[in-house]
N, C-alpha and C positions, 0 to 999 in steps of 0.2 A: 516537512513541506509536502505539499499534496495532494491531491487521491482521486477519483473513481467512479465508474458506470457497466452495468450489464446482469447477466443472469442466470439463469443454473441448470444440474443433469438431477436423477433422480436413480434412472435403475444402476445408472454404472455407479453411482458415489455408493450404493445398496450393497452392489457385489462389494467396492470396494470393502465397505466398513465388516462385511461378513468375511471375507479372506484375511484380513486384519485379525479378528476373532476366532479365527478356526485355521491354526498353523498346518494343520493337515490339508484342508482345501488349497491352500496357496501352496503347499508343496507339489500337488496331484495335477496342475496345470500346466501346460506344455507349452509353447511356444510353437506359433502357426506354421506351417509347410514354409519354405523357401522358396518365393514369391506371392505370398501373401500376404506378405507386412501391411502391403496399405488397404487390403481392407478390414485387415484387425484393428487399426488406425485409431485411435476415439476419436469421434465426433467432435465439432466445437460445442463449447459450452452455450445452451444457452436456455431462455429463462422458462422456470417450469410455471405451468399455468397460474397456479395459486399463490404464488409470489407475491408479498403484498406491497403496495404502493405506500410511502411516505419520508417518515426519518427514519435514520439509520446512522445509530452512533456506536464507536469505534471498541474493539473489546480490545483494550489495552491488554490484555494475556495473549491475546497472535497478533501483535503489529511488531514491527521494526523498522525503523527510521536510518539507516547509513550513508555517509557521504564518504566522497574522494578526491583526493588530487595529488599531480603531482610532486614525488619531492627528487626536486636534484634530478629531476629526468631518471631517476635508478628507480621506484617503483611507486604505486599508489598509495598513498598512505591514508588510511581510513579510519573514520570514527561515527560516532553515534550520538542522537540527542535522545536522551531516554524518555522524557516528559512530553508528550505530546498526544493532539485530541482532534477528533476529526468529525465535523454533521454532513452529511449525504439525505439531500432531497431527493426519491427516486421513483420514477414510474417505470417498471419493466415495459410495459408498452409504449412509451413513449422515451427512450433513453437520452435522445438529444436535448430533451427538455430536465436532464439533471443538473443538480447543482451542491458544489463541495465548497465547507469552510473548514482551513486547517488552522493551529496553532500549535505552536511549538515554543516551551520555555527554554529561553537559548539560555539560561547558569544549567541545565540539564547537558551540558554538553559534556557526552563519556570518553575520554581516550585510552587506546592500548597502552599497558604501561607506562604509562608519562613520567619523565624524568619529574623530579620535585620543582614544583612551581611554574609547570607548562601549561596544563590546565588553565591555571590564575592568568598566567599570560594569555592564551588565547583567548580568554573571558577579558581582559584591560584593553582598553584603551584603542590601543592600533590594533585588533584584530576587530571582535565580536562583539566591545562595549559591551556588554551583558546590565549592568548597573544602570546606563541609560535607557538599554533599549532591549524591555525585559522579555519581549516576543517576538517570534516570526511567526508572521500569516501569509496563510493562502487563499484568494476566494478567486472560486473559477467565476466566470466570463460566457463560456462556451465549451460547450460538449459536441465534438462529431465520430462519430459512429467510421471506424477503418477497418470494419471487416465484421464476422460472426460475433467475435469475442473479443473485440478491439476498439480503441477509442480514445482520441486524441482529447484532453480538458487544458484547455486554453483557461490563464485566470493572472489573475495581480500577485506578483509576490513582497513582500516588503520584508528584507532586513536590514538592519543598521541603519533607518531611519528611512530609507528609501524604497520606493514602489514602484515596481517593472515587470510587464508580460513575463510568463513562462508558461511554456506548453508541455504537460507530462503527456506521457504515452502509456495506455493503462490498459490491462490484460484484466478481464476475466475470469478466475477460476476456477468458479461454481458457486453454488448455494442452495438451501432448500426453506420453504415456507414454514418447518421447524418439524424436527424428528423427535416425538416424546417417546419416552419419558425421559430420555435420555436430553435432550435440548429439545424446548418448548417454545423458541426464540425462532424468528426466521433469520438467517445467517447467509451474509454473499462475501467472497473473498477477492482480493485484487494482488497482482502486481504493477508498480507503479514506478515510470524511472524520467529521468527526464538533464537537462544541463544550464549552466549559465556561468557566466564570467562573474564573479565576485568584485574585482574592479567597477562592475556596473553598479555597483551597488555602495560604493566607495571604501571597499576594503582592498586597499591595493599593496596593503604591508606586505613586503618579501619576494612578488612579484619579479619573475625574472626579467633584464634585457632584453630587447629583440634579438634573439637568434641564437639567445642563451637558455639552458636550463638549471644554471645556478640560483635557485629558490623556490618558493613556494607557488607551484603552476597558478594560474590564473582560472580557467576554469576547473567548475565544481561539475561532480558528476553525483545524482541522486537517486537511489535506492530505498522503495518503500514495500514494505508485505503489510495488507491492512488485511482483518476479516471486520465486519458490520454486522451488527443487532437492530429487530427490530422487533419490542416485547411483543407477543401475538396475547390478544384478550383470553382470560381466563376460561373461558368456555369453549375455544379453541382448539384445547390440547388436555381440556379435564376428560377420564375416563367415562363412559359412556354407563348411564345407570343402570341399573340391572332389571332385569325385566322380573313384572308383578308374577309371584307362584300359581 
C-alpha cells in the first residue's frame, strides 16, 4: 500500500557514507557539550538542487511492506506482503504536484511462522480472496506538503474488490541526483505509514463485538520503507575524458 514525495541532503549523507568507511573517524567524534544538542540537530531533509524531475520506480532491494493488528487485544500481530511495486511522478520543485501508483500482489502475503494452513486461510475466501482479487492498489489523488520533510498522499485504495480514500503520512529521508561510481542512479527514500478499518472494505471475518477484544481487531495499521530510482543518462555520471597531451 502506498508511498511518497520530497527531497534530499548532500554534505551530511557525505560525512555520513565516510564515517561508515573509515571506523576510526566515527570512533574520534565526540558528542557536543551538554546544551548543545539542538544545534548539533540535522537539519530537515531537503532537496538538493540537481535532483531530477520525473519517474521514479521502486528498488525492491530497500522497500518493506508491513501491516498490523490486533489479536485478542494481547499484542499486534504483524506480517508482510513481499511482492510489491511502486511509480512516483516527481518534481522537487513542485512536490504537491506528485503523484504515486502502488501494487501489491496479495498471494505475496508473508506470515511469522504460521501454523500449517494459516497462510491458505488468510489467502481463502473469508479473509483476503487472493484467487479472486489477485491485487491491492494504490493511486494517490493528492499530495500536501506538512512541513520541511513531510507530506500527507491522499489517494484510492482498493482491496477485496473494493475502493476507499486513504491518506498516508510520508517522511522524507533523503536522496541524491546519483553518487558515482558507486550509484549512477538519482535515489530518494521515504517512510510511509498510514490506517483503515478492513471491515470498510468488506473483510469483516473475526472482527470483534462491540466492547470486546475477542478477535481479529478491525483496524489495520501500515508500514512502508521505499527507496526510488531514477536511471540518470549515460553521460551523466560517465568519467570525464582525459585531456589531449
Amino acid at each position: 500500500m502506498s508511498y511518497a514525495s520530497k527531497f534530499a541532503i548532500g554534505g551530511a549523507l557525505l560525512l555520513a557514507l565516510a564515517a561508515c568507511s573509515d571506523p576510526k573517524a566515527a570512533k574520534t567524534q565526540t558528542p557536543p557539550p551538554a546544551g548543545e544538542a539542538s544545534a548539533a540537530a540535522p537539519a530537515p531533509a531537503k532537496p538538493p538542487a540537481d535532483l531530477p524531475a520525473g519517474e521514479y520506480k521502486l528498488d525492491k532491494s530497500h522497500a518493506d511492506l508491513s501491516f498490523k493488528l490486533s489479536h485478542l487485544g494481547f499484542s499486534w500481530y504483524t506480517a508482510r506482503f513481499s511482492d510489491f511495486d511502486v511509480k512516483l511522478n516527481l518534481d522537487p520543485k513542485a512536490p504537491a504536484a506528485a503523484s504515486v501508483e502502488a501494487s501489491i500482489k496479495t498471494s505475496s502475503l508473508t506470515l511469522p511462522a504460521p501454523p500449517p494452513g494459516f497462510t491458505d486461510e488468510l489467502l481463502g475466501a473469508e479473509w483476503l480472496d487472493a484467487a479472486k482479487y489477485r491485487a491491492i492498489t494504490f493511486r494517490s489523488t493528492k499530495v500536501e506538503t506538512t512541513g520541511p520533510d513531510t507530506a500527507d498522499v491522499s489517494g484510492n485504495l482498493t482491496l477485496h474488490g473494493v475502493t476507499k480514500p486513504v491518506t498516508l503520512k510520508a517522511k522524507f529521508n533523503g536522496g541524491y541526483a546519483g553518487f558515482p561510481p558507486m550509484d549512477p542512479n538519482a535515489r530518494i527514500g521515504f517512510s510511509l505509514s498510514g490506517s483503515f478499518k478492513r471491515s470498510d472494505f468488506g473483510v469483516s471475518y473475526g472482527v470483534p463485538k462491540p466492547g470486546s477484544t475477542m478477535g481479529v481487531g478491525d483496524e489495520v495499521t501500515v508500514a512502508i520503507e521505499a527507496e526510488l530510482l531514477k536511471p540518470n543518462p549515460p553521460a551523466a555520471t560517465a568519467p570525464a575524458a582525459p585531456a589531449n597531451p
